[in-house]
DSSP file (Angstrom, degrees, kcal/mol; ACC not computed):
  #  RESIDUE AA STRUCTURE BP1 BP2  ACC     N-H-->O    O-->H-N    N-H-->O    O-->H-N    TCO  KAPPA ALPHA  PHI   PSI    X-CA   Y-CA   Z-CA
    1    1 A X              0   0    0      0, 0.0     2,-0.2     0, 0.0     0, 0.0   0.000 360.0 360.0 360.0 125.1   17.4  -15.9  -25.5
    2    2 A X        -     0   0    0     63,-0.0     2,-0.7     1,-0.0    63,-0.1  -0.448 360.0-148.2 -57.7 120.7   17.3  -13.8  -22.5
    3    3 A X        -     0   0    0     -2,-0.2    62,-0.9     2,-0.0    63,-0.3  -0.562  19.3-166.6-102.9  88.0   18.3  -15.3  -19.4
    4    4 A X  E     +A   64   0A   0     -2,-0.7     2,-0.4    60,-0.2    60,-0.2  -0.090   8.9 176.8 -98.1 128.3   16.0  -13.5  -16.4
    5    5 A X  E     -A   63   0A   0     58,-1.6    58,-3.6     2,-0.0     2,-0.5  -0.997  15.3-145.9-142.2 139.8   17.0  -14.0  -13.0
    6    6 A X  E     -A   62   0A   0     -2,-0.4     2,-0.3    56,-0.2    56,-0.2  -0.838  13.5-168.9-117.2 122.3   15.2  -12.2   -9.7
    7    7 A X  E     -A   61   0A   0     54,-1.6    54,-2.7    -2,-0.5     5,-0.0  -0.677  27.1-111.9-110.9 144.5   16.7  -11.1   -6.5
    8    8 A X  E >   -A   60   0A   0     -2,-0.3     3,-2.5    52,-0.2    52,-0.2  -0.305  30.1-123.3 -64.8 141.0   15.6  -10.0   -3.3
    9    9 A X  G >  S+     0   0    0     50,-0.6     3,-0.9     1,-0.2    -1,-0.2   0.947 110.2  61.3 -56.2 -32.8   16.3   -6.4   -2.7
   10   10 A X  G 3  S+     0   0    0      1,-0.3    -1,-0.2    35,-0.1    -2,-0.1   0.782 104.7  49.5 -59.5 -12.0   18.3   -7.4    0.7
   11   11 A X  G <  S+     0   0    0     -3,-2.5    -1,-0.3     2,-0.1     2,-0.2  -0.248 102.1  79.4-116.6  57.4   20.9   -9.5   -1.4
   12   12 A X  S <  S-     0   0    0     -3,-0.9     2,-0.6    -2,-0.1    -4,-0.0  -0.830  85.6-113.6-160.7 151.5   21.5   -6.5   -4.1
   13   13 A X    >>  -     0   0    0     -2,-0.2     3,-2.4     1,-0.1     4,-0.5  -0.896  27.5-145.1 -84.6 111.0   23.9   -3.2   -3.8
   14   14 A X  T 34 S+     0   0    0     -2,-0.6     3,-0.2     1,-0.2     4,-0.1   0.607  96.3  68.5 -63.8   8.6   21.3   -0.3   -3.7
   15   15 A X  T >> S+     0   0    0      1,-0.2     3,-1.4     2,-0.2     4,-0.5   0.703  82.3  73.9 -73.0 -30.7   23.6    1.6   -5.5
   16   16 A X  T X4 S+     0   0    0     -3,-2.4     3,-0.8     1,-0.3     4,-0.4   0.807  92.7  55.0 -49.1 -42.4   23.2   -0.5   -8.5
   17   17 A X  T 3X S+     0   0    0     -4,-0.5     4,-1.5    -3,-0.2    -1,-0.3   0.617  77.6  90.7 -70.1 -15.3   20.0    0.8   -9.2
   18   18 A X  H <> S+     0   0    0     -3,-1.4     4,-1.7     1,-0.3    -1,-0.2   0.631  89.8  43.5 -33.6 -46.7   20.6    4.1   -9.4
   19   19 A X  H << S+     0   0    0     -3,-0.8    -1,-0.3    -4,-0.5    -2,-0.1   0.904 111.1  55.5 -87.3 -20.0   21.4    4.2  -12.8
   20   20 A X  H >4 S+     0   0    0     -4,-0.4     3,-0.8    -3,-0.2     6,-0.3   0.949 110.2  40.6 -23.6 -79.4   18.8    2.3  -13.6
   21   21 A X  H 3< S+     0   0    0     -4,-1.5    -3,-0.2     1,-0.2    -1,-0.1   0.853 110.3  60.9 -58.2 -42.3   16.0    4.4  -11.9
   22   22 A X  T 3< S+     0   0    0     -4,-1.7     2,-0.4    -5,-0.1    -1,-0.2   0.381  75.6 125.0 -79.0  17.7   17.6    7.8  -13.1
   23   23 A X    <   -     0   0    0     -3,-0.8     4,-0.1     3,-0.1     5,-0.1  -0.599  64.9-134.5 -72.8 134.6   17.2    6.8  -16.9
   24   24 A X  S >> S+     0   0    0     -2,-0.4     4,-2.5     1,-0.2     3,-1.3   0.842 101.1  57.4  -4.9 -80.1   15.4    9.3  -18.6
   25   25 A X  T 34 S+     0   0    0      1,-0.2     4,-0.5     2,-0.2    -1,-0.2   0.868 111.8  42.6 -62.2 -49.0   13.1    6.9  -20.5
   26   26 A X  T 34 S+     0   0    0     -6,-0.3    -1,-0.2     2,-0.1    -2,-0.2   0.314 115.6  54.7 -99.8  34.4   11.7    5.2  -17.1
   27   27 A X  T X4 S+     0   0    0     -3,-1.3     3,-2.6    -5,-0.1    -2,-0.2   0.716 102.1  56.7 -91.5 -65.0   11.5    8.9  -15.5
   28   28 A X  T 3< S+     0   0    0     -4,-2.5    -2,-0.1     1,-0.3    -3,-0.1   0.496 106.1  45.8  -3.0 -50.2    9.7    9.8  -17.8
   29   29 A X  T 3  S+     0   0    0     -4,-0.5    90,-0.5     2,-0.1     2,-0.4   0.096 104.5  55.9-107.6  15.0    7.2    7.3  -17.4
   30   30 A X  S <  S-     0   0    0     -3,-2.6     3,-0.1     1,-0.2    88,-0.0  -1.000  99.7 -60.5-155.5 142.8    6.5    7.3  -13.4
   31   31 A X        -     0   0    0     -2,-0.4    -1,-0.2     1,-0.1    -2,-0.1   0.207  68.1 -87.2 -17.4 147.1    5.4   10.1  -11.1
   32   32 A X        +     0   0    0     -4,-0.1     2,-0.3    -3,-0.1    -1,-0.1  -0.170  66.5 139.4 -38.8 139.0    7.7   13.1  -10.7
   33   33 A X        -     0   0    0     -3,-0.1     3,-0.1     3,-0.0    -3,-0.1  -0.743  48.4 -78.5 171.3 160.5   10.4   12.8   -8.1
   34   34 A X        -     0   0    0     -2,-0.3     2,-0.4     1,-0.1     3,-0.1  -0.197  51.5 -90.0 -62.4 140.9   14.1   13.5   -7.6
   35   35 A X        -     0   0    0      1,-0.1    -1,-0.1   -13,-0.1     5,-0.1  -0.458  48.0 -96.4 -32.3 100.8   16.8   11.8   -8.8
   36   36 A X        +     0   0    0     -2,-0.4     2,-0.3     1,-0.1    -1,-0.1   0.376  40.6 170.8 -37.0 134.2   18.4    9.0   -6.9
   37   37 A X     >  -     0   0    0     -3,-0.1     4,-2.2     0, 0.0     5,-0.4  -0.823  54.0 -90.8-132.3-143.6   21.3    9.2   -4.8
   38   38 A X  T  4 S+     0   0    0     -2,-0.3     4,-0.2     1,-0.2    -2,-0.1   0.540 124.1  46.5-102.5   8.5   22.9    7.1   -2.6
   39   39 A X  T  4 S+     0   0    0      2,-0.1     4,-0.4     3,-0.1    -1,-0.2   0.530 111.5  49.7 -83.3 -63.7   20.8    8.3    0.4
   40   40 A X  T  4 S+     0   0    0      2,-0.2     4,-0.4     3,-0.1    -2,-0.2   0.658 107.4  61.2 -77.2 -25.2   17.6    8.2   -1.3
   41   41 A X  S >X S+     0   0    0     -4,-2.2     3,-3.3     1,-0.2     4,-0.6   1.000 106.3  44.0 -21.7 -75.4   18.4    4.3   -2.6
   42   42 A X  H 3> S+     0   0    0     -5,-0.4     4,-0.5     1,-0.3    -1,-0.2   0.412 113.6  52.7 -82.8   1.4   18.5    3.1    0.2
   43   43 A X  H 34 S+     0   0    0     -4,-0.4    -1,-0.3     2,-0.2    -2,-0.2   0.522 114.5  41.2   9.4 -61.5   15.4    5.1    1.3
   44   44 A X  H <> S+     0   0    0     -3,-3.3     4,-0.8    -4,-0.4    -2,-0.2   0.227 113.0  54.3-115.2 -17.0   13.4    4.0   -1.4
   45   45 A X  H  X S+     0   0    0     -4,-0.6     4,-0.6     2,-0.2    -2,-0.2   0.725 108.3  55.6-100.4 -19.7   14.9    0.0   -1.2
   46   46 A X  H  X S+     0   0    0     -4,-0.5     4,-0.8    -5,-0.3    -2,-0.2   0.680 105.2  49.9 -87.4 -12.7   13.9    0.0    2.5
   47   47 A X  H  4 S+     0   0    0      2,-0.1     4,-0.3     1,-0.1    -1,-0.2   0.802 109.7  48.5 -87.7 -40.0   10.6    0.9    1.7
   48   48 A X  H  < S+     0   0    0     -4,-0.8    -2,-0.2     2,-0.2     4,-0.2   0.460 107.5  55.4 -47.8  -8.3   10.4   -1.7   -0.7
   49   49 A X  H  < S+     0   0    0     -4,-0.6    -2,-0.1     2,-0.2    -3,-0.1   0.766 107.2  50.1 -84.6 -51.5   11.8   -4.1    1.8
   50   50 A X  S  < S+     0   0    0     -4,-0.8    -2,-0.2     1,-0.3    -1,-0.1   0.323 110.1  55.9 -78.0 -14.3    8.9   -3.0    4.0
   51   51 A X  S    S+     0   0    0     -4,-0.3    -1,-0.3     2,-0.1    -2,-0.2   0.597 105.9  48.7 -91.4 -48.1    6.7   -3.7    0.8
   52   52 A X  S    S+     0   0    0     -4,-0.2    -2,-0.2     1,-0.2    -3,-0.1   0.466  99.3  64.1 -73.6 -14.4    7.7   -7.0    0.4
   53   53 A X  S    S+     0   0    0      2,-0.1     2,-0.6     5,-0.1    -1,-0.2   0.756  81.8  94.0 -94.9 -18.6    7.3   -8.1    3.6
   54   54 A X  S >  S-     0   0    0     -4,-0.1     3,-2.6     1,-0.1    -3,-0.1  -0.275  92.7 -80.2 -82.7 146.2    3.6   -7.7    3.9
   55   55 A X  T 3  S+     0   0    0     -2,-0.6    -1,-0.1     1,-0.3    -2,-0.1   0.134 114.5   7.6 -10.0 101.0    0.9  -10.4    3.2
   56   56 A X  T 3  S+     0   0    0      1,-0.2    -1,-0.3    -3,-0.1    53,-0.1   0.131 101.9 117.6  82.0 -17.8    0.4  -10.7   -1.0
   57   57 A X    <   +     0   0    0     -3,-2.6    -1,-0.2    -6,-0.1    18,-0.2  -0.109  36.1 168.9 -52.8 158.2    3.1   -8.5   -1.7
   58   58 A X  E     + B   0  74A   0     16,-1.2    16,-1.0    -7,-0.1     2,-0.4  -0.175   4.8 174.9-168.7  85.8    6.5   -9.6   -3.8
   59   59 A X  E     + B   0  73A   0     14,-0.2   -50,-0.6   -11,-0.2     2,-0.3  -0.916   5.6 174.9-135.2 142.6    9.1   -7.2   -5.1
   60   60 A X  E     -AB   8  72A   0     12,-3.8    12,-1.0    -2,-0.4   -52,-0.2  -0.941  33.0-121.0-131.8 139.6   12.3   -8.0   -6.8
   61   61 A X  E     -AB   7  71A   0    -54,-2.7   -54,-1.6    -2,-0.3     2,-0.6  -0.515  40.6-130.7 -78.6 156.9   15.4   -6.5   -8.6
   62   62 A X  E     -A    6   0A   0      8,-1.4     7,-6.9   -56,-0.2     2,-0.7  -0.915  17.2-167.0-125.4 118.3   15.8   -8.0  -12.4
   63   63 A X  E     -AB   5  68A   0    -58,-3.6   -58,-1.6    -2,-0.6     2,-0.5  -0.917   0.2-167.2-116.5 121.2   18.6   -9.1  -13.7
   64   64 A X  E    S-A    4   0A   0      3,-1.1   -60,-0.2    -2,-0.7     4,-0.1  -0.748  81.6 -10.2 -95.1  76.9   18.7   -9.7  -17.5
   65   65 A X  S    S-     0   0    0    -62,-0.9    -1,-0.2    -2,-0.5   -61,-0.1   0.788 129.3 -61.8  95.9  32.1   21.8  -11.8  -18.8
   66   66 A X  S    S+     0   0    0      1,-0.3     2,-0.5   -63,-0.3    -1,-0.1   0.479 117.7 110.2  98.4  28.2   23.1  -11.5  -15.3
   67   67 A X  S    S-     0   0    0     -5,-0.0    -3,-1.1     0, 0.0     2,-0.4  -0.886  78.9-110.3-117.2 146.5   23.4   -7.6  -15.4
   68   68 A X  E     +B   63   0A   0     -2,-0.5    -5,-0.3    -5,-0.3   -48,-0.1  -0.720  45.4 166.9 -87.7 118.0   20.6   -5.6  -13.0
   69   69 A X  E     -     0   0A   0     -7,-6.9    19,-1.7    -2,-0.4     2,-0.6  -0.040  58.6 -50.1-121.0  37.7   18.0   -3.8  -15.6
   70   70 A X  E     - C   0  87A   0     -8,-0.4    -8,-1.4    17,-0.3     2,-0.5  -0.818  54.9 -98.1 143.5-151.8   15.4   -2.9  -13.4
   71   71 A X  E     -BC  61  86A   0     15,-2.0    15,-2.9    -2,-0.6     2,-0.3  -1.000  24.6-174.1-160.5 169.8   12.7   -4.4  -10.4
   72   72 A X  E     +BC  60  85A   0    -12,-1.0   -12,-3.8    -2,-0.5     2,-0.4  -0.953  16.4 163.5-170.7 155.2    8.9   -5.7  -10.7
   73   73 A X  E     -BC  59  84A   0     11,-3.6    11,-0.8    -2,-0.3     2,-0.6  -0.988  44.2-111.4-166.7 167.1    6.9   -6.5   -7.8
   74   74 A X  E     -BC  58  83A   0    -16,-1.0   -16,-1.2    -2,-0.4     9,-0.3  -0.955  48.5-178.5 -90.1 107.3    3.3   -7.2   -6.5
   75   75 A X  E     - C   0  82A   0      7,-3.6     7,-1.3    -2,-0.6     2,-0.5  -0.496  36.0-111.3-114.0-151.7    2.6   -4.2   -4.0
   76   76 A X  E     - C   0  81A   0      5,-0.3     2,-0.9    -2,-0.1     5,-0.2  -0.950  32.2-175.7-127.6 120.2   -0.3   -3.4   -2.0
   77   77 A X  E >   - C   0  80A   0      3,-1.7     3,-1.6    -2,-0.5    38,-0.0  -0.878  65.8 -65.4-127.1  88.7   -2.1    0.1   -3.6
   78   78 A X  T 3  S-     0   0    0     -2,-0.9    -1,-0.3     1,-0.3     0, 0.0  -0.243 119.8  -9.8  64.8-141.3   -4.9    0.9   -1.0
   79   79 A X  T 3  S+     0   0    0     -3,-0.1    -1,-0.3     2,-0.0     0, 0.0   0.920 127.1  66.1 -41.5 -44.7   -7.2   -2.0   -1.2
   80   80 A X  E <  S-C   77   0A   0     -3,-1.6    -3,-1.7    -4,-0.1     2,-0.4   0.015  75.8-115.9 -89.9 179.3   -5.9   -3.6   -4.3
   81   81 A X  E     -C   76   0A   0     -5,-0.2    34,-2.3    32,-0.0     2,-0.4  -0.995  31.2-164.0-114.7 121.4   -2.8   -5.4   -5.5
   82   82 A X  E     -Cd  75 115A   0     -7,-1.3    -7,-3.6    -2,-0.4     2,-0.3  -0.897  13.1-134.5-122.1 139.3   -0.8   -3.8   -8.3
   83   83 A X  E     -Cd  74 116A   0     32,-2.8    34,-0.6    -2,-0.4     2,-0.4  -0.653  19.4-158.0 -92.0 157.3    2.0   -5.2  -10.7
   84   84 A X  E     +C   73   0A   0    -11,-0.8   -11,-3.6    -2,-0.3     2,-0.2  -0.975  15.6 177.1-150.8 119.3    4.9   -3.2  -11.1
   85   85 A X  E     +C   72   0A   0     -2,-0.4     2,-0.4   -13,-0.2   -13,-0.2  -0.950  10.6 161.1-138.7 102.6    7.2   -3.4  -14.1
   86   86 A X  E     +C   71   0A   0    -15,-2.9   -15,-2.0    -2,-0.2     2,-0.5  -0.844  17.0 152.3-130.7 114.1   10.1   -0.9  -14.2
   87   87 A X  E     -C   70   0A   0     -2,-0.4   -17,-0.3   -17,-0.2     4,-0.1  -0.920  50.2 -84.6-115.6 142.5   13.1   -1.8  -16.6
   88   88 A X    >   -     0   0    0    -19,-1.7     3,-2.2    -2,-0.5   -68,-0.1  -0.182  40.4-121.8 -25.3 127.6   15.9   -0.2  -18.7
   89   89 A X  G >  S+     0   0    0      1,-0.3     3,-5.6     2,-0.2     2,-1.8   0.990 113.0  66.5 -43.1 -62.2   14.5    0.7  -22.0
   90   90 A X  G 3  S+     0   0    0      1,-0.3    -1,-0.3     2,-0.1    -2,-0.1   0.532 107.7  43.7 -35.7   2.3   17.4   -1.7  -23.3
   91   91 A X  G X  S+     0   0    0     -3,-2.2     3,-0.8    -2,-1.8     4,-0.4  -0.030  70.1 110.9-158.1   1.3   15.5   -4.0  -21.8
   92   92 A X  T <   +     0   0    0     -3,-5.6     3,-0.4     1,-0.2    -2,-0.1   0.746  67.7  76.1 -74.0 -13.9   12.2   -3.4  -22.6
   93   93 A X  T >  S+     0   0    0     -4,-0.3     3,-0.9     1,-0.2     4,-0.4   0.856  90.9  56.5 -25.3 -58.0   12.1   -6.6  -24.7
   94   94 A X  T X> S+     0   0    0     -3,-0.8     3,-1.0     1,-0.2     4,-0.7   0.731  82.0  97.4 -83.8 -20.8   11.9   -8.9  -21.6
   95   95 A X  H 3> S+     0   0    0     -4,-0.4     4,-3.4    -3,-0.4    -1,-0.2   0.844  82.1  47.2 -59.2 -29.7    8.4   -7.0  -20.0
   96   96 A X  H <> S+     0   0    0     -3,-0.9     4,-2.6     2,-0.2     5,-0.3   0.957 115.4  51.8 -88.1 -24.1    5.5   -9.4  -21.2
   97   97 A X  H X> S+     0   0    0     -3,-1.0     4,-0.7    -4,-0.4     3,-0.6   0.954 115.2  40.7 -48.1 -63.3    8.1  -12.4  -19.7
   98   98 A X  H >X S+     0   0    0     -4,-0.7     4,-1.6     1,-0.3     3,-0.5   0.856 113.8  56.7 -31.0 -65.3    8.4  -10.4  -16.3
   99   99 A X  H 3X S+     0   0    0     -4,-3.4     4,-0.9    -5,-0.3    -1,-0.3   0.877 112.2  39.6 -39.3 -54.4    4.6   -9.8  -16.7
  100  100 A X  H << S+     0   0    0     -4,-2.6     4,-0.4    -3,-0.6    -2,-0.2   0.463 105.5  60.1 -85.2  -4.4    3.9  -13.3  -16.9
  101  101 A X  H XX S+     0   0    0     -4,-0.7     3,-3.3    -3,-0.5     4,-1.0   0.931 107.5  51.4 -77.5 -76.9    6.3  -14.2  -14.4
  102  102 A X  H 3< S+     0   0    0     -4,-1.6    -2,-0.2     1,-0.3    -3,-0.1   0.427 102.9  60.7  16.9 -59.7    3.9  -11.7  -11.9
  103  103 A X  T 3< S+     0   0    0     -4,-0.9    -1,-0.3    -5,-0.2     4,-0.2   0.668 105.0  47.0 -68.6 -39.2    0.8  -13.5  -13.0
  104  104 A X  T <4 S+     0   0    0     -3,-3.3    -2,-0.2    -4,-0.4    -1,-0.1   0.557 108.9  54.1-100.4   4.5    2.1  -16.6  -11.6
  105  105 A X  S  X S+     0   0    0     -4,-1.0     4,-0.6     2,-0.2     3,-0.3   0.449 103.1  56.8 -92.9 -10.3    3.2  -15.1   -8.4
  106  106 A X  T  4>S+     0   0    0      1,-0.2     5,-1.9     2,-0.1    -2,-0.2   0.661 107.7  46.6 -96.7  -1.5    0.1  -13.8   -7.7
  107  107 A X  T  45S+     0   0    0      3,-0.2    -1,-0.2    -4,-0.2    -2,-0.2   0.219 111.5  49.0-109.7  13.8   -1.5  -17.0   -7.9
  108  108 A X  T  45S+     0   0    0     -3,-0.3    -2,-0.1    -4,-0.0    -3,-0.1   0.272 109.6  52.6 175.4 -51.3    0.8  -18.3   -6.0
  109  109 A X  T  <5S-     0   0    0     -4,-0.6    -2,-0.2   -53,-0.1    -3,-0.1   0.521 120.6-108.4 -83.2 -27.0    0.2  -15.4   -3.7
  110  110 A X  T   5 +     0   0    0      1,-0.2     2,-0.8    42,-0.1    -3,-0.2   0.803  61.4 156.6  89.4  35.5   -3.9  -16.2   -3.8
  111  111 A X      < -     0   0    0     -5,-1.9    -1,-0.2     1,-0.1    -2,-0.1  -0.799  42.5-175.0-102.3 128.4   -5.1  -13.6   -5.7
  112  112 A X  S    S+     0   0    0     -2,-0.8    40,-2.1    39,-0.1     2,-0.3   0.616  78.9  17.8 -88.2 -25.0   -8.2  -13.3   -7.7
  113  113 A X        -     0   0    0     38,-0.3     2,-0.3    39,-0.2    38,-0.2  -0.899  49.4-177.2-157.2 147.8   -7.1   -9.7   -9.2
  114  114 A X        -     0   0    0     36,-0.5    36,-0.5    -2,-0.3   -32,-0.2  -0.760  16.0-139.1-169.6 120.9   -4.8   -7.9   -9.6
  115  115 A X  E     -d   82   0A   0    -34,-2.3   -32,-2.8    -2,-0.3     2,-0.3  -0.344   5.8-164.2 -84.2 159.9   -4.3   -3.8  -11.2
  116  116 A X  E     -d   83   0A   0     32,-0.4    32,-1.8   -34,-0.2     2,-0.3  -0.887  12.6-170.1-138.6 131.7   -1.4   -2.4  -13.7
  117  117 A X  E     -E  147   0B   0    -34,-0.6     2,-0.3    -2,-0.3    30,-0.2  -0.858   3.9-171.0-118.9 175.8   -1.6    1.2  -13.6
  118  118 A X  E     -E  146   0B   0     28,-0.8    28,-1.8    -2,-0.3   -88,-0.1  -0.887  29.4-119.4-153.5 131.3    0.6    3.3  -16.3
  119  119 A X  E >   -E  145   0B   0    -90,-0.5     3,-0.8    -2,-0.3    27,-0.3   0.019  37.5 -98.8 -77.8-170.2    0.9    6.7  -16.0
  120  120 A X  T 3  S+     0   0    0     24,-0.8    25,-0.1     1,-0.2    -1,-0.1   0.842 111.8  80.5 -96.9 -18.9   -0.5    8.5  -19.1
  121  121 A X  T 3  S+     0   0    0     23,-0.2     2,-0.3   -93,-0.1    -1,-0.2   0.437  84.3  91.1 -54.5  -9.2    2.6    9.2  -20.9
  122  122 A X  S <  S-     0   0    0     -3,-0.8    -4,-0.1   -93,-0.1   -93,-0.0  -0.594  81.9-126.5 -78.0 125.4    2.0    5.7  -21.7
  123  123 A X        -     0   0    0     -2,-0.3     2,-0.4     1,-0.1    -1,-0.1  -0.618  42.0 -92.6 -75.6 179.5    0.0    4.5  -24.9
  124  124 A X        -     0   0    0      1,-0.0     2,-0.2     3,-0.0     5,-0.1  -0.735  44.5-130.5 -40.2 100.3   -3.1    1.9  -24.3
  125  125 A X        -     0   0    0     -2,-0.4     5,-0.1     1,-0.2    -1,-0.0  -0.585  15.0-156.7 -70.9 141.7   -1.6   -1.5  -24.7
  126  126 A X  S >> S+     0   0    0     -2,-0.2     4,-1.5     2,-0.2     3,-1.0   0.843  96.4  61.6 -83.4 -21.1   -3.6   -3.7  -27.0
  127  127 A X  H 3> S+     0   0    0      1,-0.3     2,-0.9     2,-0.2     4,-0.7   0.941 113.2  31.2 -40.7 -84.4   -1.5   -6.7  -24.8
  128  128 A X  H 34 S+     0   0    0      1,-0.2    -1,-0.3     2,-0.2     4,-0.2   0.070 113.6  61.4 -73.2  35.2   -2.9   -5.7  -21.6
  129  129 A X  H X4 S+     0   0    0     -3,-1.0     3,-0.5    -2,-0.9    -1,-0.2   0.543 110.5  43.0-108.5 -79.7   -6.4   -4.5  -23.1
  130  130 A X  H 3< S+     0   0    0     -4,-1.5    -2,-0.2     1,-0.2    -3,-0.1   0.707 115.3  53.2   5.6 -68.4   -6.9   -8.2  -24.3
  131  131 A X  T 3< S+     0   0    0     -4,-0.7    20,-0.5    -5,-0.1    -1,-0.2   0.904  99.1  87.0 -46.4 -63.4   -5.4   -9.4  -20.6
  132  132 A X    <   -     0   0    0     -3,-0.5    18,-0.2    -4,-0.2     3,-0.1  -0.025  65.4-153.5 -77.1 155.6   -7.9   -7.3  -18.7
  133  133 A X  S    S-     0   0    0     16,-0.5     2,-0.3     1,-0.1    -1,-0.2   0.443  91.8 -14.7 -77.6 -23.7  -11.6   -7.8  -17.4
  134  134 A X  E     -F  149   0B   0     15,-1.1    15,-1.3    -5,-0.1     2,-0.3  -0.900  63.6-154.4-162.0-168.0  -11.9   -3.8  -17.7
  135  135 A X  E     +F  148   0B   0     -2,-0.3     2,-0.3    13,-0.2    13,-0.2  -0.857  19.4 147.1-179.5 126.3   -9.9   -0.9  -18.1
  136  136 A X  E     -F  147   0B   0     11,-4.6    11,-2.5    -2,-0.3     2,-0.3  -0.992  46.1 -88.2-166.5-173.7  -10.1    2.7  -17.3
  137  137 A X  E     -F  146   0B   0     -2,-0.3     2,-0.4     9,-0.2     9,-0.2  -0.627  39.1-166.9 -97.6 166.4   -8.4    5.8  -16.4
  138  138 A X  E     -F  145   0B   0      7,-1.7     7,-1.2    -2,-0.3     2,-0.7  -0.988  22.8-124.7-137.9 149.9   -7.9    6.5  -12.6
  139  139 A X  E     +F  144   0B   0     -2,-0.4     2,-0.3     5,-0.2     5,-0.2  -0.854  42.3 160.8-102.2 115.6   -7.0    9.6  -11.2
  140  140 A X  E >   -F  143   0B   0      3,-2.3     3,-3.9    -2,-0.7     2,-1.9  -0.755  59.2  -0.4-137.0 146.4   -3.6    9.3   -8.7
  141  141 A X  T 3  S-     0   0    0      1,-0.3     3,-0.1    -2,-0.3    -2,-0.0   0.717 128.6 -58.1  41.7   0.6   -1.0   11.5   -7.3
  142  142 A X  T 3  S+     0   0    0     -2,-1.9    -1,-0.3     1,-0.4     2,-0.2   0.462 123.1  95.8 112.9 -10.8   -2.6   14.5   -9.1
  143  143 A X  E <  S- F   0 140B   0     -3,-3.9    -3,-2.3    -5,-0.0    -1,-0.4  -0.795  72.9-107.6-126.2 150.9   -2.1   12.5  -12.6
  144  144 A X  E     + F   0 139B   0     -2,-0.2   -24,-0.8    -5,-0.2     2,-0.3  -0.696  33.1 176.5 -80.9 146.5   -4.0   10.2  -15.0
  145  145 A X  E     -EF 119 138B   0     -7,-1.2    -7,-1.7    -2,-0.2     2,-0.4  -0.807  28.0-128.2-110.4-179.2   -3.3    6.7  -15.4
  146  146 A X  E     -EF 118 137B   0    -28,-1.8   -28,-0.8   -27,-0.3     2,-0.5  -0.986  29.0-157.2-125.5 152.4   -4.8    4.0  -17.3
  147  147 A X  E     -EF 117 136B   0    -11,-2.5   -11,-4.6    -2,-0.4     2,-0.3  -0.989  10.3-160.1-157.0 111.3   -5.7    1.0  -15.3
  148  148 A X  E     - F   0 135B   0    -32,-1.8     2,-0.5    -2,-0.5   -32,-0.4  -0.741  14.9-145.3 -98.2 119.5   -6.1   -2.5  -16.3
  149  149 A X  E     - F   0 134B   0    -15,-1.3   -15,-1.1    -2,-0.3     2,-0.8  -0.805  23.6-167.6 -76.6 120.8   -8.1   -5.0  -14.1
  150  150 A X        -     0   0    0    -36,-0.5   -36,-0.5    -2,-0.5   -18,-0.2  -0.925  13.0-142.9-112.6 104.8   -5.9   -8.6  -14.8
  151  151 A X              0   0    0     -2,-0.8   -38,-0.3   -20,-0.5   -39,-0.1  -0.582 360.0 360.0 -73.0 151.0   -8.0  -11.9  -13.3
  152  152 A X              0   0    0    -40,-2.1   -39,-0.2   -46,-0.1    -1,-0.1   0.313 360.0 360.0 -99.5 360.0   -5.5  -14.2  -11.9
C-alpha cells in the first residue's frame, strides 16, 4: 500500500522537482517548454504559489512513500477550474487515488465542476469518460486536448 502525503509548495526544496518535471515520459505529455533549472523552478513554483493562493484553487507537491513523485492541484483555466495530475511514470499507479483526493477538494472548495484536460498524446481514458458529464477535444496553446467535464 502506497502511502500518499501532500505538501505545500512553500515547505518543499524546488530543486526537488526538477527531476521530476524533466522526465521524459511527463514531457512528453504536457505543452512544449524548456527544461528545468534551478532558475526556472523556482519560477515556475512561484507561480504556483500565486496559483494557490487564489479563491478555489489548491496545488500541492506528492509525495509517494515519503519520496516527492510529482504535484496535482485545482487551478484556475480562464473561467473554469482544472485538475492537474503530473507524476513520475514510476508512480503512475497512485493517479486515480490523487484524482480522488482532488474531487474531494473541490467540494470542499465549492465547486459544482470541474475540467481535466490531457494533451493529445494521451489515449481517451474509459476512467474519466465514465467520470464525466461530457467530453470533447478543445483547442489550447496551439494543441489538442481532450477535455472531460467532472460534476463535483
Amino acid at each position: 500500500m502506497s502511502s500518499i502525503k501532500y505538501v505545500k509548495f512553500n515547505d518543499l526544496n524546488p530543486d526537488e522537482l526538477i527531476p521530476v518535471l524533466n522526465e521524459d515520459n511527463i514531457r512528453s505529455h504536457l505543452i512544449s517548454h524548456e527544461l528545468f533549472n534551478g532558475e526556472r523552478i523556482n519560477e515556475w513554483v512561484q507561480d504556483k504559489l500565486k496559483c494557490d493562493a487564489l479563491r478555489g484553487c489548491k496545488i500541492r507537491a506528492v509525495y509517494c512513500n515519503d519520496n516527492l513523485v510529482g504535484w496535482c492541484g485545482i487551478q484556475k483555466e480562464k473561467e473554469d477550474y482544472e485538475l492537474a495530475i503530473v507524476i513520475s511514470k514510476a508512480s503512475w499507479g497512485i493517479g486515480i487515488s490523487i484524482f480522488e483526493e482532488l474531487i474531494r477538494w473541490s467540494k470542499e472548495l465549492g465547486h459544482e465542476e470541474v475540467l481535466i484536460h490531457l494533451l493529445e498524446t494521451r489515449p481517451e481514458y474509459k476512467f474519466l469518460k465514465r467520470k464525466s458529464i461530457k467530453n470533447h477535444t478543445t483547442k489550447m496553446y496551439g494543441r489538442n486536448f481532450h477535455t472531460y467535464h467532472i460534476a463535483v
